[in-house]
C-alpha positions in Angstrom: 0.0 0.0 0.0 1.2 3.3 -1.1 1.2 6.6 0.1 -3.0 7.6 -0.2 -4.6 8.0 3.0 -4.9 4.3 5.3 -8.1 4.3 6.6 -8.9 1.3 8.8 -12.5 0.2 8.6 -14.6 -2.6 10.9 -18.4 -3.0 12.3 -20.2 -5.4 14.7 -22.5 -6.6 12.2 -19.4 -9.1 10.9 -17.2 -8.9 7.9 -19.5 -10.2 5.6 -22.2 -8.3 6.1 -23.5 -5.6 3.5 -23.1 -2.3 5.1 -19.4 -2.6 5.8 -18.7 -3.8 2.1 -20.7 -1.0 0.9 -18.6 0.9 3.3 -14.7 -0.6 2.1 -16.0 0.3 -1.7 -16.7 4.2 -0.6 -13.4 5.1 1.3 -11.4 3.3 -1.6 -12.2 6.4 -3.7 -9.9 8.4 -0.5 -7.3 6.0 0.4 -6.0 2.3 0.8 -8.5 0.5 3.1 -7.8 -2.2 5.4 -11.2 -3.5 7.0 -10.6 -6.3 10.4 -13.7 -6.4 11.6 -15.5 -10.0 13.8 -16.3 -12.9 12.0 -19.8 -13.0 12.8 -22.3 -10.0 14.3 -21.1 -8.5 18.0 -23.7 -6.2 18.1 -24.4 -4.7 21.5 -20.6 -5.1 22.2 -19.9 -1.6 23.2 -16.0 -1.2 24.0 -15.9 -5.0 25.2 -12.7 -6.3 24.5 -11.3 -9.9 24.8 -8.7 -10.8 27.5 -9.1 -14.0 28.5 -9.3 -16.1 24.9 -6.9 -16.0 22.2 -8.2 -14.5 19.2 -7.4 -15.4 15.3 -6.8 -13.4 12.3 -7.3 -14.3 8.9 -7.0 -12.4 5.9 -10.7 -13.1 4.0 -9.9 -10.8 0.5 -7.4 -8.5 -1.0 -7.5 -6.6 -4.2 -5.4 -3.5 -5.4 -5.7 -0.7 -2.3 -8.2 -3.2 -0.1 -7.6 -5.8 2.5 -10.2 -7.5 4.4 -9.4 -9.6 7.3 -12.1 -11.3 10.0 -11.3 -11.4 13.9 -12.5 -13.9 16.2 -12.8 -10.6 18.9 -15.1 -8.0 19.6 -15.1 -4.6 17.2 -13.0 -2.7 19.6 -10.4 -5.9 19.6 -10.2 -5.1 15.9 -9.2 -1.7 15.9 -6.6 -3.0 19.0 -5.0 -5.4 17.1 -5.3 -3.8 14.1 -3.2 -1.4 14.8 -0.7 -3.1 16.8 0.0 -5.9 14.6 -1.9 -5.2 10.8 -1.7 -2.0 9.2 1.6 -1.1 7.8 1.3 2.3 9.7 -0.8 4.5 12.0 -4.2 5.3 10.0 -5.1 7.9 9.0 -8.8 7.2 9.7 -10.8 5.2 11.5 -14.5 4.1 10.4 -16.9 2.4 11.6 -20.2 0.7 9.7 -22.4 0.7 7.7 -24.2 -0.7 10.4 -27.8 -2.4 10.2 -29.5 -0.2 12.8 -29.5 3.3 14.0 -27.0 4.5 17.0 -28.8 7.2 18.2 -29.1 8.9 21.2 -27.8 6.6 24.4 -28.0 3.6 22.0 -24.5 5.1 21.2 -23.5 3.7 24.6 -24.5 -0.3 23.9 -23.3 0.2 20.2 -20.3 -1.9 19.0 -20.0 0.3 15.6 -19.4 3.3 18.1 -17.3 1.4 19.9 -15.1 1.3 17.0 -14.7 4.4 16.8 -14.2 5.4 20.2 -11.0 3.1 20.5 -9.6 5.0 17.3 -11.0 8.0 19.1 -8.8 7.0 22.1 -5.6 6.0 19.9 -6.1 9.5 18.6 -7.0 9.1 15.2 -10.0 10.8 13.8 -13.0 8.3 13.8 -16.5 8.2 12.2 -19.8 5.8 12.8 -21.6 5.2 10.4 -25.3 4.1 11.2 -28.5 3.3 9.1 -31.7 3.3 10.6 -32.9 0.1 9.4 -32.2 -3.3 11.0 -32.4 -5.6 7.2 -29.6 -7.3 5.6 -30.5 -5.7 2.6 -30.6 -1.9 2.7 -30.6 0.4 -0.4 -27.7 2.1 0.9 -27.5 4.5 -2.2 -28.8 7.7 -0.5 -26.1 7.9 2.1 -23.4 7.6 -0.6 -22.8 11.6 -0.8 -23.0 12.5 2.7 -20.6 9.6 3.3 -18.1 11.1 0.9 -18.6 14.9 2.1 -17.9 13.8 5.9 -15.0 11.4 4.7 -13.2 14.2 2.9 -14.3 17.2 5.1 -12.9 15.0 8.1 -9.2 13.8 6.3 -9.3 17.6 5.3 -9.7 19.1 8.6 -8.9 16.4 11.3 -11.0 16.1 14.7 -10.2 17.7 18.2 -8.4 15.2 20.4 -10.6 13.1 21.9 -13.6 13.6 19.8 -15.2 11.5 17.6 -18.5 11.5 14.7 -21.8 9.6 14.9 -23.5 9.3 11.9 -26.8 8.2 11.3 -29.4 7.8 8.1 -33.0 8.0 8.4 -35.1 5.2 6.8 -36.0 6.4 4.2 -35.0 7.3 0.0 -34.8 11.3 0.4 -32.9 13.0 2.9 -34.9 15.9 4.7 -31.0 17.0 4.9 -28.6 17.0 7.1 -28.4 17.9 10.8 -25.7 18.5 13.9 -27.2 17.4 16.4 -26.9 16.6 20.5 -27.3 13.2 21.9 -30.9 12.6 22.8 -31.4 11.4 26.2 -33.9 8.7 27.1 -33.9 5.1 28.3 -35.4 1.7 26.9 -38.4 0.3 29.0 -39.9 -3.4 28.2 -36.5 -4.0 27.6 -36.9 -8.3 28.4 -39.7 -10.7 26.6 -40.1 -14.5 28.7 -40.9 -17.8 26.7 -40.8 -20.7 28.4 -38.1 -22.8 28.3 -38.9 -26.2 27.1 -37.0 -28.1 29.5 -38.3 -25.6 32.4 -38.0 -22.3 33.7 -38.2 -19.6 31.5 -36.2 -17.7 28.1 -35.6 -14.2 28.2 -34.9 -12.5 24.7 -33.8 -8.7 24.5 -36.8 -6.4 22.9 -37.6 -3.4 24.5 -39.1 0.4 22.9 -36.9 3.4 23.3 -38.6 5.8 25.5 -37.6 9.9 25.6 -39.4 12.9 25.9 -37.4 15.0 23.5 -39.3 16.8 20.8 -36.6 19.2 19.6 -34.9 18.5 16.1 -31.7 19.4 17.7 -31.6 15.9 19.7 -30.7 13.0 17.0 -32.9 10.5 17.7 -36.0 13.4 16.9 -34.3 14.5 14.0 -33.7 10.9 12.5 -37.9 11.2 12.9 -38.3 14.1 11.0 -36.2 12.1 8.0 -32.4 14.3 8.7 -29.4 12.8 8.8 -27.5 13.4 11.8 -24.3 13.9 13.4 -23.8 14.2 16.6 -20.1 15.2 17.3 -19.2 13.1 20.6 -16.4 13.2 23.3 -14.4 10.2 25.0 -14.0 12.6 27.9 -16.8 12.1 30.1 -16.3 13.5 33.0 -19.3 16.1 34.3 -17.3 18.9 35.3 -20.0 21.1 36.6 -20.6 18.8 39.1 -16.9 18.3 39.3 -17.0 21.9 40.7 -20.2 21.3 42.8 -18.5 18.7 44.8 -15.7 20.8 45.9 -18.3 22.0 48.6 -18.9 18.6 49.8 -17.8 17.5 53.1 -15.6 14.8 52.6 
């Protein structure tokens, strides 16, 4: 790999899955793309990482400008190992996506596509999420094509403050009401655990749950992904609350 931009690419929907092809086949147009990514989905991974199991490497695909390699680890084990022991040199760019379902609001927190980017984030490379609002294995990913080449290039143009990362997410939909930056919305998830009974006794739980917020401002992401914009919510490792930082300096302790 030459001397074009390395920009180091993985998900938690697994190597094969569309989104992060789509993905490998946009940011070859900027640079030579190495993509590590889990060999299977690890959704809901966050910033889990491995330490107690070996993981394995292998190389799945290479063409001119383009590797592909699938990790028995978690996303953020990808961008770990990655970078210690894969790319040729420090990236240039970390991305993370196309995943299959949006990373809005505190979902950001549970997501293993943002937990991509926060690792590169932390290794202090400039990072991106990339998020589509639909869940199917089959997404028309057409529509996000220009805004993901305007933030690629806008970002490897400019850079990111230290510590601060993108999270990108597309509406459901064919036409983009535009394109909006946006806070995190806050809420929380509520009928979060369905029970079946287990056939042998005792009961199944399986994850569901309905996101729950009382946001209605088109300034908080997960109302603006409503209203059909594309977001991008601009968010920070650091997450310390330093107004209460100062507050407890009049505690008694």
């Amino acid at each position: 790999m030459g001397k074009r931009p390395l920009i180091l690419v993985s998900n938690d929907d697994g190597y094969k899955a569309q989104g992060i092809n789509v993905l490998i086949d946009i940011l070859a147009e900027f640079g030579d793309v190495i993509a590590v990514a889990p060999h299977t989905g690890r959704s809901g991974k966050g910033c889990a990482i491995t330490s107690e199991t070996p993981l394995k490497v292998t190389k799945v695909s290479e063409r001119p400008g383009v590797e592909i390699y699938s990790c028995t680890g978690t996303p953020c084990d990808c961008v770990k190992l990655a970078c210690h022991a894969i790319t040729p040199r420090r990236p240039d760019l970390v991305v993370g996506g196309i995943n299959h379902g949006d990373n809005s609001a505190v979902n950001a927190h549970y997501s293993g596509t943002m937990g991509v980017v926060f690792e590169g984030c932390m290794k202090d490379i400039p990072s991106i999420a990339f998020s589509h609002c639909s869940h199917s294995s089959e997404i028309d990913f057409t529509p996000t094509y220009p805004i993901i080449r305007n933030i690629v290039a806008e970002v490897l143009k400019r850079g990111l403050p230290k510590g601060s990362c993108l999270n990108v997410n597309f509406p459901n939909v064919t036409e983009y009401a535009g394109v909006r930056i946006c806070r995190q919305a806050m809420g929380s998830w509520i009928n979060e655990w369905e029970a079946h009974e287990h056939p042998r006794g005792g009961k199944w739980w399986w994850l569901t749950g309905e996101f729950q917020t009382n946001e209605t401002d088109c300034d908080a992401d997960r109302i603006a992904l409503e209203h059909n914009f594309v977001t991008i919510t601009p968010t920070k490792i650091d997450v310390t609350d330093y107004t209460l930082m100062e507050d407890m300096k009049n505690w008694n302790l």
